[in-house]
C-alpha positions in Angstrom: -2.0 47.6 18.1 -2.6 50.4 20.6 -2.9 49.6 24.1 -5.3 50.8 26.1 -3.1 53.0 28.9 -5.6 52.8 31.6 -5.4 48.6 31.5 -3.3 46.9 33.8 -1.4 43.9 31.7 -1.0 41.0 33.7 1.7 39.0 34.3 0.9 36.2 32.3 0.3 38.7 29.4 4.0 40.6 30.1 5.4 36.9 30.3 4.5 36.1 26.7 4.9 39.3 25.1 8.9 39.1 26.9 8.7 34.9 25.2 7.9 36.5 22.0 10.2 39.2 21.9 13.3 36.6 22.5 11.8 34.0 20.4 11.8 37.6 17.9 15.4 38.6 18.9 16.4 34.6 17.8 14.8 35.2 14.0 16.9 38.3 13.9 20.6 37.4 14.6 22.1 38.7 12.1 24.5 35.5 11.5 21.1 33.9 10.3 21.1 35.7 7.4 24.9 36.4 7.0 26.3 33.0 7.7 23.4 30.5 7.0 22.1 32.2 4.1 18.4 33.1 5.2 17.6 36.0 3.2 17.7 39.2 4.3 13.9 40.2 3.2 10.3 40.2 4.9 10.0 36.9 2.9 13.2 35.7 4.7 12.2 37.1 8.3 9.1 35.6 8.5 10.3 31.9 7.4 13.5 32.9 10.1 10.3 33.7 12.8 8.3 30.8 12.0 11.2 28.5 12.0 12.1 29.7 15.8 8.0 29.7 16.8 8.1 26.3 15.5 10.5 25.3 17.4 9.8 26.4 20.8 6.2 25.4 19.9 7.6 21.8 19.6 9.7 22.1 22.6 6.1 23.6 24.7 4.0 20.5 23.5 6.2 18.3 25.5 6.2 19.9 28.8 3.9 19.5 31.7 0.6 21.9 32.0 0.4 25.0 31.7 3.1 25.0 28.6 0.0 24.1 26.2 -1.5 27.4 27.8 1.7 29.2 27.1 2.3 27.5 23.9 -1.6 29.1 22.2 -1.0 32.1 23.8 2.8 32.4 21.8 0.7 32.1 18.4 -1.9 34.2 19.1 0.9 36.6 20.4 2.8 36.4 16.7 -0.3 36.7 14.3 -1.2 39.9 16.2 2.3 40.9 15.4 1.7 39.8 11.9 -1.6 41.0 11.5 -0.6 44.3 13.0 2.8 44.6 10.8 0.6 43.9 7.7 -1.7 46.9 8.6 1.6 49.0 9.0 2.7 48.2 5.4 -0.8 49.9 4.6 -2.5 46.7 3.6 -6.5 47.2 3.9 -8.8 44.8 6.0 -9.9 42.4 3.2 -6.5 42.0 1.9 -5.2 41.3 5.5 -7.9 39.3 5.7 -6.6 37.1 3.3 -3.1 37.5 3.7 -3.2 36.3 7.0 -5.5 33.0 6.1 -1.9 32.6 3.7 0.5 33.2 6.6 -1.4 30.5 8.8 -1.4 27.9 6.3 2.6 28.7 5.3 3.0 28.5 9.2 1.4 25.1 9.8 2.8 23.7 6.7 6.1 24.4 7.8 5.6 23.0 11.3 4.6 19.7 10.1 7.6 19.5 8.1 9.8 21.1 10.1 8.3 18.3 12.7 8.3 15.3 10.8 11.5 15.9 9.6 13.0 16.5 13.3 10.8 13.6 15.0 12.0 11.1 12.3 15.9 12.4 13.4 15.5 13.5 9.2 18.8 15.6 8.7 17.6 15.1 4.8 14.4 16.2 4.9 14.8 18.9 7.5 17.4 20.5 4.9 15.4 20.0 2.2 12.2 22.0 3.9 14.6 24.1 4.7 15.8 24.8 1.3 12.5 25.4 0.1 11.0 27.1 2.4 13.5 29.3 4.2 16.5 29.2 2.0 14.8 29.4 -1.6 17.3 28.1 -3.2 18.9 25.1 -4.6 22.0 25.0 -2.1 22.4 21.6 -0.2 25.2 22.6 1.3 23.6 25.7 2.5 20.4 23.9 3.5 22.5 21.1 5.6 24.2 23.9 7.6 21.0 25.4 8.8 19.4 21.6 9.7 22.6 21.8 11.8 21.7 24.8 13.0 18.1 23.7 13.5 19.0 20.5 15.1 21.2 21.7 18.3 18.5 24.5 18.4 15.7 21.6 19.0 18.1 19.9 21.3 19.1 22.9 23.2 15.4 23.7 23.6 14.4 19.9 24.8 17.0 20.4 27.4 15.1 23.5 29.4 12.5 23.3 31.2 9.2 25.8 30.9 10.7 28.5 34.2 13.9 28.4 32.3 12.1 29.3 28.8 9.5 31.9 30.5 12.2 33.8 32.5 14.9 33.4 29.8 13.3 32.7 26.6 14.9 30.1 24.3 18.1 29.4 24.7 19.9 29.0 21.0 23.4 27.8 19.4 24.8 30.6 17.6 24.3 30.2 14.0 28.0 31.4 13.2 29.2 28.0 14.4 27.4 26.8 11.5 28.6 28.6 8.8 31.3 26.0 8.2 29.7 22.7 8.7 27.1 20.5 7.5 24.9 18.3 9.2 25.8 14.7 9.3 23.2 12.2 8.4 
């Protein structure tokens, strides 16, 4: 989107555009793609994105006031980003329109599994969402190495609090360390 030059952003605003961009810079380690098998495609990056929105989302619906705040203005901060990429690839109103009524419902369908699965301690059914959704394949092996991934990054998250997360952004495992492991059920 262009900005207007003349507006002064304020702080709040510059604090969740910098959440968004390290919540972005998360979804795009490389490892991701290269050791846990997310694919490298704009099919792959937005289930990589969603997966780390969903997950700081989970982690902002737990803490104190004004994380809900914080937490709608991270969503709203991605579907501009979305809606605005879409319009780059040359995609007209109506069919953004549309596309993005798609991209919400694949996003909230994902965090209620991706949530169920994590609030139920599910290492089965967090790799099988995983599998089909992210993965899109048939790989249990590959799907249990990213719930391991998934895991520590949902425990790592419960363990900062919200100035930690605004002035840092999420803190994440590296998803190298689970290229060779599977998560234990």
């Amino acid at each position: 989107m262009i900005r207007n030059p003349f507006r002064r952003e304020d702080s709040r605003e510059r604090a969740i555009r910098a959440l968004h961009s390290r919540v972005n810079a998360g979804a795009r380690v490389p490892a991701l793609y290269l050791d846990l098998g997310v694919p490298d495609t704009v099919e792959g990056r937005f289930e990589a994105l969603c997966l780390h929105v969903v997950l700081v989302l989970r982690h902002l619906r737990r803490l104190p006031p004004p994380a809900a705040d914080i937490a709608q203005d991270l969503v709203n901060s991605v579907f501009e980003q979305l809606d605005s990429s879409l319009r780059e690839l040359g995609v007209g109103d109506m069919g953004v329109s549309k596309r993005m009524k798609k991209l919400a419902q694949a996003f909230y369908g994902r965090a209620a599994a991706y949530d169920a699965a994590l609030d139920a301690s599910d290492a089965d059914a967090l790799a099988a969402s995983l599998a089909r959704n992210v993965l899109a394949c048939d790989e249990p092996e590959a799907a249990r190495r990213l719930a391991a991934y998934v895991g520590a990054a949902d425990a790592g998250l419960a363990a900062t609090d919200l100035d930690a997360l605004m002035a840092e952004g999420p803190v994440l495992p590296d998803p190298a360390r689970f290229a060779g492991t599977a998560a234990r059920s």
